[in-house]
C-alpha positions as CSV (number, residue, x, y, z in Angstrom):
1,X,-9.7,-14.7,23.7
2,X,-12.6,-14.1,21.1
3,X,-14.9,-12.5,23.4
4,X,-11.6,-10.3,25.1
5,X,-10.9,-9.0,21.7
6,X,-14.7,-8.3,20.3
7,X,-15.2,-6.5,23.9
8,X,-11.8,-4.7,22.9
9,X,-12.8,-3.8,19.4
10,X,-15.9,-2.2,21.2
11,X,-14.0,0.0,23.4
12,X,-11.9,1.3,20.2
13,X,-14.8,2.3,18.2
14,X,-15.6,6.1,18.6
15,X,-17.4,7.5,20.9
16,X,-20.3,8.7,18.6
17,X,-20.9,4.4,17.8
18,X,-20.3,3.4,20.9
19,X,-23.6,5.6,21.6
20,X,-25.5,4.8,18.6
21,X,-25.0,1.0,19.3
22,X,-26.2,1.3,22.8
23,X,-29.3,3.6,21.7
24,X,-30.4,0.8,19.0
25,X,-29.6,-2.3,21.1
26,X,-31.5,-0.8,24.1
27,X,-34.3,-0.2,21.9
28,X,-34.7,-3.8,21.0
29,X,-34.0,-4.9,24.6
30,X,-36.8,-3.4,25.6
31,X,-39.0,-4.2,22.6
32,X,-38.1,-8.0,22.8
33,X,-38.8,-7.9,26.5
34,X,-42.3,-5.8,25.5
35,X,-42.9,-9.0,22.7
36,X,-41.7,-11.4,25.8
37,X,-44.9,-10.5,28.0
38,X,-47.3,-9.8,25.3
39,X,-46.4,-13.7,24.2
40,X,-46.9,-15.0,28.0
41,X,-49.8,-12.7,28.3
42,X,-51.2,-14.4,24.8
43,X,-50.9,-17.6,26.0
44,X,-53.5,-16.7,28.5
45,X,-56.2,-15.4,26.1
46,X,-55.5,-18.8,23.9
47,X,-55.4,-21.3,26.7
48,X,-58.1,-20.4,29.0
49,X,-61.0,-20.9,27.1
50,X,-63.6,-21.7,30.0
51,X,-64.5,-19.5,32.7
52,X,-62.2,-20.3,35.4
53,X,-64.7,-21.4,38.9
54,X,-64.0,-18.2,41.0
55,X,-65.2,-16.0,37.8
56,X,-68.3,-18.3,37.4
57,X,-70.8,-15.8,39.7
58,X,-69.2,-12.7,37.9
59,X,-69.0,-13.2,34.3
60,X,-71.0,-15.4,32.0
61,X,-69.5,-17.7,29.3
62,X,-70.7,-15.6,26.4
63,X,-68.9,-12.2,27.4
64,X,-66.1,-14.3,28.5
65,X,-65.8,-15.4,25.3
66,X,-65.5,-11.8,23.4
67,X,-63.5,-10.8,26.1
68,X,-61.1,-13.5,25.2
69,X,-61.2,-12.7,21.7
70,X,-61.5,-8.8,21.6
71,X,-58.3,-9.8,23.2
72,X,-56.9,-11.7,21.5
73,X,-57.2,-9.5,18.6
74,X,-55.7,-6.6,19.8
75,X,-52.8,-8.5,21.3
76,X,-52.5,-9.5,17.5
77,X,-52.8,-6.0,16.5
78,X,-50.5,-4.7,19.3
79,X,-47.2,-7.2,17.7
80,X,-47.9,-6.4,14.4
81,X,-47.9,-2.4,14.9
82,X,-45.5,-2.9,17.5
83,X,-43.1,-4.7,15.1
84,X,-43.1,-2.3,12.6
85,X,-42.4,1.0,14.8
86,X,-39.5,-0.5,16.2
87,X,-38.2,-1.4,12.3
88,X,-39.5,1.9,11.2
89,X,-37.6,3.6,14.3
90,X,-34.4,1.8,13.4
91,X,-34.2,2.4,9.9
92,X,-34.6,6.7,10.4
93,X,-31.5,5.9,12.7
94,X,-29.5,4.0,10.6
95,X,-30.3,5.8,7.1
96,X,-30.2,9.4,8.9
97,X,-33.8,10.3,9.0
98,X,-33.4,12.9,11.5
99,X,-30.8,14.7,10.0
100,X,-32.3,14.6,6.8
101,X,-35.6,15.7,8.0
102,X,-33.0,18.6,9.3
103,X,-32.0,19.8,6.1
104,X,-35.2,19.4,4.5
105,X,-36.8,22.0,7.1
106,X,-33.5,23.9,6.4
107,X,-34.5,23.7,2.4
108,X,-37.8,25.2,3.1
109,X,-36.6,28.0,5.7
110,X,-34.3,28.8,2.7
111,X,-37.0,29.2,0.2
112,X,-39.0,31.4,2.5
113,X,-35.6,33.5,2.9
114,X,-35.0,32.6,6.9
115,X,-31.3,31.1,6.9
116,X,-29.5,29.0,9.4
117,X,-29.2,31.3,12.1
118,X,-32.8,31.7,12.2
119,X,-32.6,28.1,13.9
120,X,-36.1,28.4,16.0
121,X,-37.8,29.3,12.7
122,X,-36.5,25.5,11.7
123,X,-37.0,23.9,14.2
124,X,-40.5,24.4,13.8
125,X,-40.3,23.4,10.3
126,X,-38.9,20.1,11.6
127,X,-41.5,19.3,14.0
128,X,-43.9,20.2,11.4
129,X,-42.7,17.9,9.1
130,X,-42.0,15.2,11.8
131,X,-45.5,15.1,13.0
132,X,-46.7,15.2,10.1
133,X,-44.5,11.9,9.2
134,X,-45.7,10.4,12.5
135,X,-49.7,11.3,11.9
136,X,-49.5,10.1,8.1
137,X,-47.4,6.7,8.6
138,X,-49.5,5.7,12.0
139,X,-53.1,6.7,9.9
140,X,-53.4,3.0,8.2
141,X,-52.6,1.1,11.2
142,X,-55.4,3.5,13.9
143,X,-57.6,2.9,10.4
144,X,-57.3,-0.9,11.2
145,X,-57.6,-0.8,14.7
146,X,-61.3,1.6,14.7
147,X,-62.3,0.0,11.3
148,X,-61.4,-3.9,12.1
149,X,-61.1,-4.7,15.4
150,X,-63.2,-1.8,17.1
151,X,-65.5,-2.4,14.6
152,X,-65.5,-6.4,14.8
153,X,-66.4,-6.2,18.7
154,X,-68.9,-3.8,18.5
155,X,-67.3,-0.4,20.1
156,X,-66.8,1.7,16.9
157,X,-69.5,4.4,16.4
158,X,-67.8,6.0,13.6
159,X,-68.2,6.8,10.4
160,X,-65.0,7.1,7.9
161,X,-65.6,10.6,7.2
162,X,-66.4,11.5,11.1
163,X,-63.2,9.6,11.7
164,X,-60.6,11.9,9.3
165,X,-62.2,14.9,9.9
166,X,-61.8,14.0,13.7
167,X,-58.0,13.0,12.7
168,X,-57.6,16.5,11.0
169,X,-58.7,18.3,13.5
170,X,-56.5,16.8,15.9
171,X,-53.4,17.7,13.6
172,X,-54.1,21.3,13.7
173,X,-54.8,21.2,16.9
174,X,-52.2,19.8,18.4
175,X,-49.7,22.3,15.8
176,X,-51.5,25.3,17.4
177,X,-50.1,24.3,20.9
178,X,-46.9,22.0,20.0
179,X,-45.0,25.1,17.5
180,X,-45.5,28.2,19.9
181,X,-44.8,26.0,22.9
182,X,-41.7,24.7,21.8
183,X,-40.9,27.9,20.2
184,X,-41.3,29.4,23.5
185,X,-39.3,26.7,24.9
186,X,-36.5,27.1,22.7
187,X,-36.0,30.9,22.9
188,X,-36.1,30.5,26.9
189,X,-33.1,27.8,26.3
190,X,-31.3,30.2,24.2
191,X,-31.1,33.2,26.2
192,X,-31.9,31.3,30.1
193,X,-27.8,31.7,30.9
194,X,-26.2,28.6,32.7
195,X,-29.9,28.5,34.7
196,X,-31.9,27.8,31.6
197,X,-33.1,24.3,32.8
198,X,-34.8,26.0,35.7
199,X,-36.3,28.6,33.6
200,X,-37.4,25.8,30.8
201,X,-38.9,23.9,33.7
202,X,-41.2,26.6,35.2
203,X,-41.7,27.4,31.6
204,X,-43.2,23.9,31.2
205,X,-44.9,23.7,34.9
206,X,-47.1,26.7,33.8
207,X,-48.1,25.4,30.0
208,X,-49.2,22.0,31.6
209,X,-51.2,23.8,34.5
210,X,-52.6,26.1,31.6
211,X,-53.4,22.9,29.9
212,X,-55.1,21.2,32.2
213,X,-57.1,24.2,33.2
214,X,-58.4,24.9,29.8
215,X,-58.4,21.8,27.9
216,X,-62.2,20.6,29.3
217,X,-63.4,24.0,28.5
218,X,-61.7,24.9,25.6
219,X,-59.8,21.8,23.9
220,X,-62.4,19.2,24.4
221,X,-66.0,20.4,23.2
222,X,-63.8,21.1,19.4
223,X,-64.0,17.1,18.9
224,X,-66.9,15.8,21.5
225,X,-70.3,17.3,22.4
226,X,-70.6,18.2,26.5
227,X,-73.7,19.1,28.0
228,X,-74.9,19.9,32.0
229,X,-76.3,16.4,33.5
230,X,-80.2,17.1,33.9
231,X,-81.9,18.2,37.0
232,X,-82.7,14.7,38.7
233,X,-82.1,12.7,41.7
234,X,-78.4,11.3,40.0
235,X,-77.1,14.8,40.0
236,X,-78.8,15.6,43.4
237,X,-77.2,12.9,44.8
238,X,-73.7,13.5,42.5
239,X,-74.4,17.0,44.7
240,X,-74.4,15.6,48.4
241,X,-71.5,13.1,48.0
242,X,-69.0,16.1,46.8
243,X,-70.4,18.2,49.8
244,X,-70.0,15.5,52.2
245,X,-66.0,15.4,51.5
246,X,-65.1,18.8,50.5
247,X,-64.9,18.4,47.2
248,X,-65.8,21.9,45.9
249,X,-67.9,20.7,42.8
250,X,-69.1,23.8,40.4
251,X,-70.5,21.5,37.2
252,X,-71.0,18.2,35.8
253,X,-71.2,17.6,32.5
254,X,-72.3,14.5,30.2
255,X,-69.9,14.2,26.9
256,X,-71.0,12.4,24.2
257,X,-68.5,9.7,24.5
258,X,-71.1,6.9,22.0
259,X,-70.4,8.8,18.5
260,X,-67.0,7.6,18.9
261,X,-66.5,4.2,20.7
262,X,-68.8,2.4,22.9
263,X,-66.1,2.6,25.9
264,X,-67.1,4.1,28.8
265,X,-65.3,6.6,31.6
266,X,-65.5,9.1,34.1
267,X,-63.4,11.7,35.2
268,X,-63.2,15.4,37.3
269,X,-60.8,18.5,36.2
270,X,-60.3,22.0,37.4
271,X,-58.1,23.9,40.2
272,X,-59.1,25.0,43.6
273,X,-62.7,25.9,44.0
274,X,-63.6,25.0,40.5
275,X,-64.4,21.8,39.8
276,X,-65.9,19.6,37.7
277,X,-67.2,15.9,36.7
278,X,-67.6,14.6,33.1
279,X,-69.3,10.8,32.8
280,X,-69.7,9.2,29.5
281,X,-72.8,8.8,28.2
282,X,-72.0,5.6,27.7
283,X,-71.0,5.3,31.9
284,X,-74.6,5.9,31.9
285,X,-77.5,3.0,31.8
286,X,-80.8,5.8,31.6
287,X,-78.3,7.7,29.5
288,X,-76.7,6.1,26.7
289,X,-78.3,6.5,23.3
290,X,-76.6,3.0,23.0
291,X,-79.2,1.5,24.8
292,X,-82.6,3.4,23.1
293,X,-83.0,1.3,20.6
294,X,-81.6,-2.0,21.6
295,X,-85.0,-3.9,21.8
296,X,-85.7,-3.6,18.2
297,X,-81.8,-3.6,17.2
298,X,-82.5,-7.0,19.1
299,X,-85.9,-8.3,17.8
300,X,-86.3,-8.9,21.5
301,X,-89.2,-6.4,21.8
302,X,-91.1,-7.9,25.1
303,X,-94.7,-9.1,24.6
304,X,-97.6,-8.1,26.3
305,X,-99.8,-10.6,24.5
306,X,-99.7,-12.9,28.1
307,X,-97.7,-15.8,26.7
308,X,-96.0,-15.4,30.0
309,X,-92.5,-15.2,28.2
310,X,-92.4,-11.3,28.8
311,X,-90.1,-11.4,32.0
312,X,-87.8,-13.7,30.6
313,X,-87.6,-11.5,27.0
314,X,-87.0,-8.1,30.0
315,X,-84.2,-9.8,31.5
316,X,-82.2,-10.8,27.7
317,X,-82.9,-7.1,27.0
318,X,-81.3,-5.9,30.2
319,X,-78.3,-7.9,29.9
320,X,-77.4,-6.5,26.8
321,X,-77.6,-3.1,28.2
322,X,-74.7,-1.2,28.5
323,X,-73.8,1.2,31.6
324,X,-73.9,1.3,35.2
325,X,-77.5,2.5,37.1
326,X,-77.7,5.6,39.2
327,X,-76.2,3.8,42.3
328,X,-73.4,2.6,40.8
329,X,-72.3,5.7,38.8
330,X,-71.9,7.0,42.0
331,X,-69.5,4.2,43.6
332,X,-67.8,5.1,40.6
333,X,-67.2,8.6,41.3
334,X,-66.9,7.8,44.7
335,X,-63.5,6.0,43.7
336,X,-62.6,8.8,41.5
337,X,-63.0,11.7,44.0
338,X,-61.1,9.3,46.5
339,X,-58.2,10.4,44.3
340,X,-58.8,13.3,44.7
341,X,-59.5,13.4,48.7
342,X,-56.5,11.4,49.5
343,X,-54.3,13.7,47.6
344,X,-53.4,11.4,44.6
345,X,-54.1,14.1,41.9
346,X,-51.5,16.5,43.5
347,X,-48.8,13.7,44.3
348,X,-48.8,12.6,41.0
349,X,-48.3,16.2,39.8
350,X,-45.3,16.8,42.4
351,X,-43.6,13.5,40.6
352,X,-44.0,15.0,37.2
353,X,-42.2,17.8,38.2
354,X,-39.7,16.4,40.2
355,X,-39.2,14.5,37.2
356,X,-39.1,17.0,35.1
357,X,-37.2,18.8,36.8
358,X,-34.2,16.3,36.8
359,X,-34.6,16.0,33.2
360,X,-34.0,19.3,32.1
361,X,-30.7,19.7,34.7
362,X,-29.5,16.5,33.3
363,X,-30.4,18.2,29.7
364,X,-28.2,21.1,30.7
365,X,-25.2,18.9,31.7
366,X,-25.4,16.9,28.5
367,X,-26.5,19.1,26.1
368,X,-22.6,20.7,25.7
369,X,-21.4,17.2,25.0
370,X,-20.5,17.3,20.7
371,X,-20.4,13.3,20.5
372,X,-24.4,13.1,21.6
373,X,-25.0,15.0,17.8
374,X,-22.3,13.0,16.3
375,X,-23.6,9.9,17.2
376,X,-27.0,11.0,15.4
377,X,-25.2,12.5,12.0
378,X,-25.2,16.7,13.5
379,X,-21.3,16.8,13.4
380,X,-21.6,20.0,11.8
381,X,-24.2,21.9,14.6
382,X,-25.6,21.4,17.8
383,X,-29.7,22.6,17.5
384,X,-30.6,22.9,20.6
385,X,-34.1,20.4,19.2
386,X,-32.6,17.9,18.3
387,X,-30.6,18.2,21.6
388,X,-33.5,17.6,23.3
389,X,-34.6,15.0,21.2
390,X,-31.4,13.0,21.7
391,X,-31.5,13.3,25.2
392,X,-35.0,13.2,25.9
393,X,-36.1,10.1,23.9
394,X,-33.0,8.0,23.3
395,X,-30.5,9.1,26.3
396,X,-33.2,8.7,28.8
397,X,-34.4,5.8,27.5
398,X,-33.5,3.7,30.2
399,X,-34.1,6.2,32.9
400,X,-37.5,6.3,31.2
401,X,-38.9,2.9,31.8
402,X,-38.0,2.5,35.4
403,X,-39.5,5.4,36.1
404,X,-42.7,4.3,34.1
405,X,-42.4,0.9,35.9
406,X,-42.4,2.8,39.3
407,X,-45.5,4.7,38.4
408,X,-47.3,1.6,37.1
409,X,-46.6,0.4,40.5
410,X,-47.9,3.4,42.5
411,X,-50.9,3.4,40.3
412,X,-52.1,0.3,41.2
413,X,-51.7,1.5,44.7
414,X,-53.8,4.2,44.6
415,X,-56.3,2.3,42.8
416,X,-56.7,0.0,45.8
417,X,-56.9,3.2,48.3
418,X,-59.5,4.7,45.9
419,X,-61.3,1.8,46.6
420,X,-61.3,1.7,50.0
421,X,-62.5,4.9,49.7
422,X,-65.6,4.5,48.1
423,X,-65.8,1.5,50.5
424,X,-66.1,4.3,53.6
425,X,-68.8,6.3,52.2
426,X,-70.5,3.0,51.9
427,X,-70.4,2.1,48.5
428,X,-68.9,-1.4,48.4
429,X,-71.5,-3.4,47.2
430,X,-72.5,-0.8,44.3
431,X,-68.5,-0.3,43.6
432,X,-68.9,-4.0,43.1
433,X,-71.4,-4.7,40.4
434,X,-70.0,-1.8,38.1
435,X,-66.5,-3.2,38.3
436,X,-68.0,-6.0,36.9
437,X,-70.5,-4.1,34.6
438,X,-67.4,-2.0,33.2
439,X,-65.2,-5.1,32.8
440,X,-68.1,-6.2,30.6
441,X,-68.9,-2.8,28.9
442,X,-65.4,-2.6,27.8
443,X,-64.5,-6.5,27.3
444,X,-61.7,-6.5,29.6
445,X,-60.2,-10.2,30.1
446,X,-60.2,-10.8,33.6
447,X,-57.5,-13.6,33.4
448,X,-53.8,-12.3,33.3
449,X,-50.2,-13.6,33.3
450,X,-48.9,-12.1,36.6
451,X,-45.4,-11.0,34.8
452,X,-47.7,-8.9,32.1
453,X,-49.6,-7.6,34.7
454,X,-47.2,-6.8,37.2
455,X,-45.1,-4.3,34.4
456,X,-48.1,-3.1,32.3
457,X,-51.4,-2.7,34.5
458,X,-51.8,0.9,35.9
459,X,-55.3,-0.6,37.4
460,X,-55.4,-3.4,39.9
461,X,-56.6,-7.2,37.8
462,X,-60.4,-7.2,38.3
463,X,-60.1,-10.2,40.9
464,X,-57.9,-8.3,43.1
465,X,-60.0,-5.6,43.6
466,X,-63.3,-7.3,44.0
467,X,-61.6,-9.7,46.7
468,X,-60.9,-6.0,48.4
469,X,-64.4,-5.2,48.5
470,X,-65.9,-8.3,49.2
471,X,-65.6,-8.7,52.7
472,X,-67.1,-4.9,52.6
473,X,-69.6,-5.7,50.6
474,X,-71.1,-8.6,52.3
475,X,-71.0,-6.7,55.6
């Protein structure tokens, strides 16, 4: 009878709790479900302290080791951070922090002389102010994570002042594009008639194209340094690969990934007949200023005084080298233009828009509904922003992580199919080694809970894909 009545009480509250409860209790689903995994995946890293026996040709004890507690560190990192969003996130709910921050911008538009029907105007006041809330109240903990733990296991490469004038940049960056986009956005909205949600989604089809277009050649070189890989057999041989399957390659560039983090990556951009290929210069064993000075960083310097230890002293040195050598930089790209050739790129950007899509008709049908603003303290107005804030972050919510599930999902698939890829232009055996150079490069911890990895790994487990290639490889 307790249970009948509490479930009755439920139905008599309002509609406007009835959706605030289910936004807040959702959002704690999920987060204990995130804090579930993270503590299965946890008791991995504190459990398996030896390298297991089908690792022990791959990976050595000592890199095993950092890999276990690089970590272990960040999973530490990742509750702590993670715990306080979620708090943070449900006390602006609770207390009204989005209305607030609403009245605030309202405040300042006043001052300036715009007044409430000069509601684009305020809305970007609000996301002003909001991002600016966001950038200032995340700063300590990406402060801890660059200056602590980055810094601990030897990827950080930057300097305090590097790294907030890097952060500032990105700030006013990010405003340039964010306030006459969504300004954009919101005046299409207002005046788009009962079709604005298809308007608002070409809208945003042709900003992302725009974005990907020009963000290499116009976004990127404001915060890193990229510069045309040198004549030499790599980019000769870069050259022939991209011939041999169509891929209509104009440039490749080096960016100067190793004044920020010692992570590596590689990746190609650009529509149609224009594109190009970017590799860290970290990616890059005869490349990485990482690697110039590592004998005397070392005091390994190899002797040529014919003690006969000289070899042994070369090999240490090597070891410690980060990168992948010319072969196996291009396996690498050989997996990332099999994305390419098998039409990943272009599937993934049909989903997005597909998705889209759905979200801004469902945005249309909900965005009429008066309880949605209730529920979040705009009794008073419906701005169209916050409408698509409500809908778009909390509505969605659970729409939002099946779909990322899904994609996790078809990521790993692809993976596996760029792999078999770069196994058909012959590139197994190379593909194999820098898998395994990478996963050392970057201290990834090749040991995994199968429930963590199955809902968070975009990538295939390390094992998984060098079983694929073995048989390849040994052919």
């Amino acid at each position: 009878m307790g249970m009948l009545a509490s479930l009755d009480a439920m139905w008599e509250m309002s509609a406007e709790k009835r959706i605030f409860g289910a936004v807040l209790l959702f959002s704690w689903t999920v987060y204990l479900w995130e804090t579930f995994l993270a503590r299965r995946q946890r008791r991995i890293y504190k459990t398996t302290t030896h390298v297991p026996l089908e690792l022990g040709q791959i990976m050595d004890s000592e890199t095993f080791e950092k890999s276990r507690l690089y970590q272990l560190d960040k999973s530490t990192f990742s509750f702590w951070s993670g715990l306080y969003s979620e708090i943070e996130g449900t006390l602006i709910l609770l207390f009204g922090g989005i209305p607030y921050l609403w009245r605030l911008s309202g405040r300042f538009c006043g001052y300036a002389g715009f007044g409430p029907e000069y509601e684009i105007t305020q809305s970007l006041v609000f996301l002003l102010l909001a991002t600016l809330f966001s950038a200032l109240t995340g700063l300590p903990w990406s402060l801890y994570n660059t200056f602590v733990i980055e810094e601990k296991h030897g990827f950080n490469q930057q300097t305090l002042g590097f790294f907030m004038k890097d952060a500032i940049k990105k700030f006013i960056v990010t405003q340039c594009i964010l306030l006459p986009v969504s300004s954009l956005l919101l005046y299409i909205i207002k005046i788009g008639g009962d079709y604005f949600f298809i308007y608002a989604w070409l809208f945003t089809l042709v900003v992302s194209l725009v974005l990907v277009t020009i963000y290499a050649d116009y976004i990127a070189p404001l915060f890193d340094k990229f510069t045309p890989l040198p004549e030499g057999k790599l980019k000769q041989e870069i050259e022939i690969m991209a011939k041999s399957i169509d891929f209509p390659l104009t440039k490749v560039y080096v960016v100067q990934g190793s004044k920020r983090s010692s992570h590596s990556n590689a990746y190609f951009y650009g529509f149609f007949k224009n594109k190009r290929i970017v590799l860290f210069d970290t990616l890059l064993e005869e490349y990485s200023v990482l690697n110039k000075d590592i004998q005397e960083e070392s005091g390994m310097e190899p002797r040529n005084d014919g003690e006969g230890d000289s070899e042994e002293i070369k090999a240490k040195v090597k070891n410690k080298k980060q990168g992948c050598k010319n072969e196996e930089v291009l396996a690498v790209l050989g997996h990332e233009l099999g994305h390419w050739k098998l039409g990943h790129t272009v599937k993934n950007i049909i989903i997005s828009q597909m998705n889209s899509f759905l979200c801004f008709f469902l945005f249309a049908v909900l965005i009429g509904r008066k309880e949605l603003f209730a529920a979040f303290g705009f009794s008073d107005s419906q701005p169209t922003l916050i409408g698509l804030l409500i809908i778009f972050q909390f509505i969605f919510s659970p729409y939002n992580e099946v779909l990322s599930f899904c994609l996790t999902v078809l990521s790993r698939r692809f993976e596996f199919q760029a792999d078999a890829f770069a196994k058909k232009l012959g590139k197994a055996k190379d593909l194999y080694s820098a898998l395994i150079k990478l996963n050392k490069d970057n201290l990834g911890f090749p040991v995994s809970d199968w429930l963590f990895s199955m809902w968070h790994y975009s990538h295939p487990p390390l094992l998984e894909r060098l079983q694929a290639l073995k048989n390849s490889k040994q052919d």
